[in-house]
MINU-150697 format. One record per residue: x, y, z of N, C-alpha, C in turn; residue in three letters; residue number from 1. Coordinates in steps of 0.05 Angstrom, whole numbers, plus 5000, padded with zeros to 4 digits. Example, Ala and Ser with C-alpha at 12.3 -4.5 7.8 and 13.67 -1.06 7.14 Angstrom:
2
SITE:n_X:n_Y:n_Z:ca_X:ca_Y:ca_Z:c_X:c_Y:c_Z:type:seq
SITE:5264:4886:5156:5246:4910:5156:5264:4934:5156:ala:1
SITE:5257:4955:5142:5273:4979:5143:5258:5001:5157:ser:2
# end
This chain:
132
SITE:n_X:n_Y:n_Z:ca_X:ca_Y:ca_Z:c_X:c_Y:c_Z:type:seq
SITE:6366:3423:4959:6378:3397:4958:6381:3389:4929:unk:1
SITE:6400:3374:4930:6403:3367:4901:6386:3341:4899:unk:2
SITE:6371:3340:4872:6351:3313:4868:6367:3295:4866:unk:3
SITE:6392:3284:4857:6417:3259:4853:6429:3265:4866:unk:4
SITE:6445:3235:4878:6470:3241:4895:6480:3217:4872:unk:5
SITE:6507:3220:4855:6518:3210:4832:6550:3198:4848:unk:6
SITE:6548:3176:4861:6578:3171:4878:6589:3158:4846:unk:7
SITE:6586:3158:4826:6591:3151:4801:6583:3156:4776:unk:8
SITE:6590:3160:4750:6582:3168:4732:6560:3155:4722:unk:9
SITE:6551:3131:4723:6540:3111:4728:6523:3095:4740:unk:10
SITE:6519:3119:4770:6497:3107:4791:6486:3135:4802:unk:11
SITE:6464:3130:4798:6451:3164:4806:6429:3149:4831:unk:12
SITE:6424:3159:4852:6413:3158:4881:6389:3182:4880:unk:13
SITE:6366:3178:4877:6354:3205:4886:6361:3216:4913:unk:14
SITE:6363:3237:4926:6373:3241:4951:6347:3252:4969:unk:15
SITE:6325:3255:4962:6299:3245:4975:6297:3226:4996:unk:16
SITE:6296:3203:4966:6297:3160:4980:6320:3165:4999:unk:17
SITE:6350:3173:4998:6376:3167:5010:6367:3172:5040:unk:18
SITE:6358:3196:5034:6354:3217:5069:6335:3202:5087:unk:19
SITE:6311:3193:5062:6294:3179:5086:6297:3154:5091:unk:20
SITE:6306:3134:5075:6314:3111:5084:6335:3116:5106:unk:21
SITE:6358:3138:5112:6379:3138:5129:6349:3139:5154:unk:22
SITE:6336:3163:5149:6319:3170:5175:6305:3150:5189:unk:23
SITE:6295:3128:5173:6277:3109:5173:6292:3085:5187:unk:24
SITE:6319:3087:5184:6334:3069:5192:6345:3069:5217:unk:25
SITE:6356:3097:5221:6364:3105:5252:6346:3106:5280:unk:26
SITE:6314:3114:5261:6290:3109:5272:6288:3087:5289:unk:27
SITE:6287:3059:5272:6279:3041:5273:6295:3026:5290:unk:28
SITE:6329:3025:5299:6345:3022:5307:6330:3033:5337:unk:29
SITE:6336:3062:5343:6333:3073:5365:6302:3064:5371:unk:30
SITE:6273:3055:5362:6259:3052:5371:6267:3027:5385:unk:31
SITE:6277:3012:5369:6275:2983:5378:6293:2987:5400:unk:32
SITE:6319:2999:5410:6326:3002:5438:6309:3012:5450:unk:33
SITE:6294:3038:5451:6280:3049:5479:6265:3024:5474:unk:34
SITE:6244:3007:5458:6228:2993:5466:6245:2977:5485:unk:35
SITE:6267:2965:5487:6280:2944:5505:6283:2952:5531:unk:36
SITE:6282:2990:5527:6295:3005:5561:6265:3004:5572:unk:37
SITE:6238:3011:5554:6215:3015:5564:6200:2985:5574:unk:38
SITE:6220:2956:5564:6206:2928:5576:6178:2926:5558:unk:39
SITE:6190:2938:5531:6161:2933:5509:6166:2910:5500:unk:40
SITE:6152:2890:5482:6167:2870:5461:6180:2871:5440:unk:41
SITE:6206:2866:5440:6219:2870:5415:6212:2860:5391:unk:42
SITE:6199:2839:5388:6190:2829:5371:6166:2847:5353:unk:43
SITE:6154:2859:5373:6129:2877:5365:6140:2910:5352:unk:44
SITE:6156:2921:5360:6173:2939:5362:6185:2927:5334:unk:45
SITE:6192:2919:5325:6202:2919:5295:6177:2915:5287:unk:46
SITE:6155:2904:5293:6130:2902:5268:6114:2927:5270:unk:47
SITE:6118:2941:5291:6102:2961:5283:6121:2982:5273:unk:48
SITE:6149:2970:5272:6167:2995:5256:6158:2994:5219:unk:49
SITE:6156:2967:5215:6142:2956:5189:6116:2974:5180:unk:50
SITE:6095:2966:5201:6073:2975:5196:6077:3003:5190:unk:51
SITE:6086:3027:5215:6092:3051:5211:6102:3063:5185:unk:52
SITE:6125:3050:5177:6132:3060:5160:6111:3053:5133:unk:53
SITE:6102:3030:5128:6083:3034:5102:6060:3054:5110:unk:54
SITE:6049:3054:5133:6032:3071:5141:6034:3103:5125:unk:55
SITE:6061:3104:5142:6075:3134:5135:6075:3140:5105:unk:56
SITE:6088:3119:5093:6088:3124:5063:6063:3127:5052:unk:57
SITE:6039:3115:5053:6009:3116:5044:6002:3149:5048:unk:58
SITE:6009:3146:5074:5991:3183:5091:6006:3197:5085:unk:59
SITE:6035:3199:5071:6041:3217:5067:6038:3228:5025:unk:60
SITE:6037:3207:5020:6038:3207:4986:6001:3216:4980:unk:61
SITE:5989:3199:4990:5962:3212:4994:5955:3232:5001:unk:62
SITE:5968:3246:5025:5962:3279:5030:5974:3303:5007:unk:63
SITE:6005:3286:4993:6003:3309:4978:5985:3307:4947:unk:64
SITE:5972:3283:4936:5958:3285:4922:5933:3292:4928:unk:65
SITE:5925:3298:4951:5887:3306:4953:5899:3334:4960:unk:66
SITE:5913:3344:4980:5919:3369:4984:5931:3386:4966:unk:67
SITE:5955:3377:4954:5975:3399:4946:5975:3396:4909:unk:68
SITE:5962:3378:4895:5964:3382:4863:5932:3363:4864:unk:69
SITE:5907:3363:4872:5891:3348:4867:5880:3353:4837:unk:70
SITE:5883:3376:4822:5872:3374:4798:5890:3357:4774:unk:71
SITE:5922:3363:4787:5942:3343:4764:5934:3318:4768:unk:72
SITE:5932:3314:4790:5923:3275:4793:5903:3269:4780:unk:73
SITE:5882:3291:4782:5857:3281:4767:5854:3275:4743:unk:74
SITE:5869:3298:4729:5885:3296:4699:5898:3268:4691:unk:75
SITE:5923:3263:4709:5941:3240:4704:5942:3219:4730:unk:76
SITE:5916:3207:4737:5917:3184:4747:5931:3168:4760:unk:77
SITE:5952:3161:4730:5974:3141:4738:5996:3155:4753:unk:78
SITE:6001:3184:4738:6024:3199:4762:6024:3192:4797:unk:79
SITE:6002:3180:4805:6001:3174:4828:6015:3164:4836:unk:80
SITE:6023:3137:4823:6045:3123:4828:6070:3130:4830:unk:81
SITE:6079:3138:4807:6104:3144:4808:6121:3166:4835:unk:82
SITE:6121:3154:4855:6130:3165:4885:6146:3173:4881:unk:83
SITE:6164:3154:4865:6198:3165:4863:6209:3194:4852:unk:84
SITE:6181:3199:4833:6192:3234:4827:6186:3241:4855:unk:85
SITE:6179:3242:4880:6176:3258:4902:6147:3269:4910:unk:86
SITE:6140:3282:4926:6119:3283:4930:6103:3270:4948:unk:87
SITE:6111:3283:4979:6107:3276:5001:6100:3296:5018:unk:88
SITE:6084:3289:5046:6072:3317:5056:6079:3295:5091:unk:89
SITE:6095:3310:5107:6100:3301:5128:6078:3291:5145:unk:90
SITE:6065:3319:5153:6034:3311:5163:6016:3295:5158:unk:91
SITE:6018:3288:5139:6003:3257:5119:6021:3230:5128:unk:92
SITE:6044:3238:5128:6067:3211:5134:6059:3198:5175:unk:93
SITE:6055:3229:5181:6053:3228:5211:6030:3216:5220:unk:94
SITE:6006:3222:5202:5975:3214:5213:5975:3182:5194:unk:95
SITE:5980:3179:5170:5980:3152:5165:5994:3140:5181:unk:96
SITE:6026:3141:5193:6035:3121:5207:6012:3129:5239:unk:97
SITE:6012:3135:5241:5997:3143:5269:5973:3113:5270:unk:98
SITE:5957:3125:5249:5926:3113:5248:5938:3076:5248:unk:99
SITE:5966:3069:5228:5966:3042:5226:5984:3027:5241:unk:100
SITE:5997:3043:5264:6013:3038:5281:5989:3031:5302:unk:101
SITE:5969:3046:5313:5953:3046:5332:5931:3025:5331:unk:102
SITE:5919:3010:5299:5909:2988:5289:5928:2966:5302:unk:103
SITE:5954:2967:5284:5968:2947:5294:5971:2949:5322:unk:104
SITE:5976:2962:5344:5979:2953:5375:5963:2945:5385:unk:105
SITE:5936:2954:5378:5910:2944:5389:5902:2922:5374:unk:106
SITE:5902:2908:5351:5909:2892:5346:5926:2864:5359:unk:107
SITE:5944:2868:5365:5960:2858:5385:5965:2854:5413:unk:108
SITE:5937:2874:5425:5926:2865:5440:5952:2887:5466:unk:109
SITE:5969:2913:5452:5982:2925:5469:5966:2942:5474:unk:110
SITE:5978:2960:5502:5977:2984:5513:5979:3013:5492:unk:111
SITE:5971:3023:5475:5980:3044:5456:5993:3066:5476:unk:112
SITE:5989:3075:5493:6007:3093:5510:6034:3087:5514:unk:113
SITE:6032:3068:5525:6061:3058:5528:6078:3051:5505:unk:114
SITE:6068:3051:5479:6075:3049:5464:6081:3081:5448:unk:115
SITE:6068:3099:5462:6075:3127:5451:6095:3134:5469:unk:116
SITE:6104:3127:5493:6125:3130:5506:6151:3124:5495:unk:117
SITE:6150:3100:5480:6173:3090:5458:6169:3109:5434:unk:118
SITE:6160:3123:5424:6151:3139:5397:6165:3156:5408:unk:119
SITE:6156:3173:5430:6161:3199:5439:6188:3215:5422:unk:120
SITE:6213:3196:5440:6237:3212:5435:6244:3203:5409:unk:121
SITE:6232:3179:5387:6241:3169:5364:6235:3196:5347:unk:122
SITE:6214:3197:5345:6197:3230:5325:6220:3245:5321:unk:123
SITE:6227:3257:5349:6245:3282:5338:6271:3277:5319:unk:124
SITE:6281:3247:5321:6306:3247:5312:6308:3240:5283:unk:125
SITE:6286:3228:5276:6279:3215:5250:6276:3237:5230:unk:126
SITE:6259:3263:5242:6247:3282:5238:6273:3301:5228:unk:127
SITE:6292:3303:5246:6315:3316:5249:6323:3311:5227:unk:128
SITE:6333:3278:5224:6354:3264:5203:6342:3271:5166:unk:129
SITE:6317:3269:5170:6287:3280:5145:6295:3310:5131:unk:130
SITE:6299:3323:5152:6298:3355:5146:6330:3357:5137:unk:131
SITE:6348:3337:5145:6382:3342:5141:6381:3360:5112:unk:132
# end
């Protein structure tokens, strides 16, 4: 993949951010319908699309700094931050949104199953749109 998508001499896109915001977006869209076909709350169904996604972003930026470069971090600290050079580990994205999606429903006093019934068919497509 190319790291810029440049629709101008003038505006450079990392194509990382592009892919997952598209994924994150179609996601969020299609959850919030099955939530309406499954008689979930829509209202809740966008907040735990919120929650999920910061979730996701924590578990996933965190897995690749303890797993995949833990001695560079140790070195450079602040590199932590900087997300936008990249540096993400799916399985980290999957178990942080997991753990803060599942806070928030019980929280809220939902069913978490029924709420994985709405997840179910979202995963694969997000996942799909991720890997484009």
């Amino acid at each position: 993949m190319h790291p810029f998508f440049s629709p101008s001499p003038h505006i450079h896109i990392a194509s990382y951010l592009l892919v997952m915001s598209l994924a994150f977006t179609v996601s969020i869209f299609y959850f919030y319908k099955r939530a309406l076909k499954l008689n979930l709350p829509a209202k809740v169904s966008t907040d735990i699309s919120l929650v999920l996604m910061i979730g996701a972003f924590i578990g996933a930026r965190f897995f690749h700094v303890i797993f995949e470069y833990p001695q560079y971090y140790w070195d450079h600290p602040l590199e932590v931050f900087k997300f936008y050079n990249g540096g993400f580990v799916f399985y980290g994205g999957l178990i942080g949104g997991t753990i803060a999606s599942y806070i928030y429903i019980r929280y809220k006093k939902q069913n978490f199953t029924n709420w994985l019934d709405g997840f179910s068919l979202v995963l694969p497509v997000g996942y799909m749109i991720g890997r484009f």
